[in-house]
C-alpha positions in Angstrom: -6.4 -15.0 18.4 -5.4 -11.8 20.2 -7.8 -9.5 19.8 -6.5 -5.7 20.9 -10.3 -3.8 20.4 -13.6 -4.2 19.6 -16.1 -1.6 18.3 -19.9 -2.1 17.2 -19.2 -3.0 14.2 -15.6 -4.3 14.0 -13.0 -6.0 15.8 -8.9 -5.8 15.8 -6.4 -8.5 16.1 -2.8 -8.8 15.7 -1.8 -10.0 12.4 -0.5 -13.7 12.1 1.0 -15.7 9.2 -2.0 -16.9 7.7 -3.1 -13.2 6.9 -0.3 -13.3 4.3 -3.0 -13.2 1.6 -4.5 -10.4 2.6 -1.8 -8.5 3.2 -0.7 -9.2 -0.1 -3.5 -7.7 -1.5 -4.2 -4.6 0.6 -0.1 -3.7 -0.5 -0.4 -3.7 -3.7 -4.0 -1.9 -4.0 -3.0 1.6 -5.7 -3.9 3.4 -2.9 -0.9 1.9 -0.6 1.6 2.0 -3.4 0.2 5.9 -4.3 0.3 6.8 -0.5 2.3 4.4 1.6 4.7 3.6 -0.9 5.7 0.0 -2.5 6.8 -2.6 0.2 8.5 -5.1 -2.8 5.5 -7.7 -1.6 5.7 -9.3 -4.6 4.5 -12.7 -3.1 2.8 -14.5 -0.1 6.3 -15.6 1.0 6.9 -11.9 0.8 4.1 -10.8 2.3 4.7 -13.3 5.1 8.5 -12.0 5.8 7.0 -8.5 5.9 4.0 -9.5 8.7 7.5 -11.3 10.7 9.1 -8.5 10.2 7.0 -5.8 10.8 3.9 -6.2 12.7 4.8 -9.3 14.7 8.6 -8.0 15.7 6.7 -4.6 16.9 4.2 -6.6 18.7 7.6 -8.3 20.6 9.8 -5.2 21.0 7.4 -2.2 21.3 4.2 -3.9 22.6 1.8 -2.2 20.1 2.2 -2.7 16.0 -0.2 -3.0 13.3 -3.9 -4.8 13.7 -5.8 -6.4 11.3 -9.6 -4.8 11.1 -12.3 -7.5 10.9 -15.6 -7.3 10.3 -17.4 -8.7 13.1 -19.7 -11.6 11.9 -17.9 -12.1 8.9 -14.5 -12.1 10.5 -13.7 -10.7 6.8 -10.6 -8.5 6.9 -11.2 -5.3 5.2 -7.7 -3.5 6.1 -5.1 -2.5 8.6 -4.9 -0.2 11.5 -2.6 0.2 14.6 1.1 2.1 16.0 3.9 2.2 14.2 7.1 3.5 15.6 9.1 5.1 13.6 12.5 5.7 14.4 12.2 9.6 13.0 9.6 9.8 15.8 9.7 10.1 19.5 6.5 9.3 20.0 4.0 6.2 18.0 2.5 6.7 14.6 -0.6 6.1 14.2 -1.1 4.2 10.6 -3.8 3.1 8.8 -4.9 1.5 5.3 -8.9 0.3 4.0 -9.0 -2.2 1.4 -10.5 -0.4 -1.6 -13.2 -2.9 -1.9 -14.1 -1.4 2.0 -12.9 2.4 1.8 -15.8 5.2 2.5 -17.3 3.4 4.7 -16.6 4.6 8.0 -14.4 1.3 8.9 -11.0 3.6 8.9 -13.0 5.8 11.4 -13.7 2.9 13.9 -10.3 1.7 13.8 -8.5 4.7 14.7 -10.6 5.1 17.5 -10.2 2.2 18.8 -6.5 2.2 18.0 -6.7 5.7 19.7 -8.4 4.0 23.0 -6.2 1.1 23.1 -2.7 3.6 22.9 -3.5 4.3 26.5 -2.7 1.3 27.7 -0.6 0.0 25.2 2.0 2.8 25.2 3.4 5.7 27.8 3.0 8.2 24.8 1.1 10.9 25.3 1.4 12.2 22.2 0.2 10.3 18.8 1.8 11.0 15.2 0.3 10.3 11.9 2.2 11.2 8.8 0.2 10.9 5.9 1.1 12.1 2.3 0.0 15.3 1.5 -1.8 14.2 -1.4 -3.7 11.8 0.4 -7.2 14.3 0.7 -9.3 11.4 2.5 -6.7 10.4 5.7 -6.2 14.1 6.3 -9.8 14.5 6.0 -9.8 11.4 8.7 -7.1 13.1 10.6 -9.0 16.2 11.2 -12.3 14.0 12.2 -10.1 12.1 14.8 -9.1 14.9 16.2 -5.5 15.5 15.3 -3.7 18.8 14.3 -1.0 19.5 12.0 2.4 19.3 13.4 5.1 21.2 12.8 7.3 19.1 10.7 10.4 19.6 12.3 10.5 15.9 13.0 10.4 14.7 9.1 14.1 16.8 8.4 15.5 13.7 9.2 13.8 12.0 5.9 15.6 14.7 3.5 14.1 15.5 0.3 11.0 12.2 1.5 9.4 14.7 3.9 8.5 16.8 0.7 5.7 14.7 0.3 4.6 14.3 4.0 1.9 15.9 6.7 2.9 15.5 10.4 -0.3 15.3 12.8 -0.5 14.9 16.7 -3.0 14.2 18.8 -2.8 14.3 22.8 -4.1 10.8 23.9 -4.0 11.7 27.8 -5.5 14.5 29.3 -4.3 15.4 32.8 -6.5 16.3 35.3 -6.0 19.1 37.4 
């Protein structure tokens, strides 16, 4: 198990195969297909090609993708959190999605942070993204917290007529010293 972080009260690992069930699930909660959009995972075989696909090819080519959050103890999963590169992007994306069952709990909060920490080592970025759908009240809200500002969204263009519904936030990650 390769775990990336580890906070008081949860952990993250990278997301293997046998998450496929969860990852099921957390996709197809309404607030990933309201906010993040519909992935087609229509299946665990489908879920499974997406965690190949995505997370463990980002883990391989970019060194950083998206972690599973676990509850220590439990070693429940209760959602997703990590970098995403996007190619409209020069610079990772910091993504993140709570299980419903979990959300308004201060588990999103954790993660990010220690997402936040970990994007030291993890990438040469000094610069985080997060694009978040401007209808979604409670990541901006959690965007704000983690310190991010709005961006301007110069770097969306590229989307077309998809950008309409997008924020771009940044975040500094490394500050210099003088």
């Amino acid at each position: 198990m390769n775990i990336i972080a580890t906070g008081k009260r949860v952990y993250l690992r990278e997301v293997k195969l046998e998450d496929a069930p969860f990852m099921y699930d957390l996709m197809n909660q309404q607030a990933w297909l309201a906010f993040i959009g519909d992935r087609g995972i229509t299946s665990l075989d489908k879920a499974k090609d997406y965690i190949e696909s995505g997370p463990m090819l980002s883990y391989r080519v970019h060194g950083f993708g998206l972690y599973l959050l676990i509850v220590k103890g439990s070693d429940k999963p209760v959602g997703a959190c990590g970098l995403l590169k996007r190619t409209y992007l020069d610079a990772p994306d910091l993504g993140f999605a709570i299980s419903e069952r979990y959300c308004r709990q201060g588990f999103g909060y954790e993660a990010s942070t220690l997402v936040l920490q970990a994007a030291k080592t993890l990438t040469n970025a000094n610069l985080i993204y997060a694009s978040v759908n401007k209808a979604n009240v409670g990541s901006c809200n959690l965007l704000k917290k983690l310190g991010f500002n709005l961006h301007p969204p110069a770097a969306l263009k590229s989307l077309g007529s998809e950008a309409d519904d997008l924020l771009l936030y940044a975040k500094n990650i490394k500050q210099h010293s003088q």
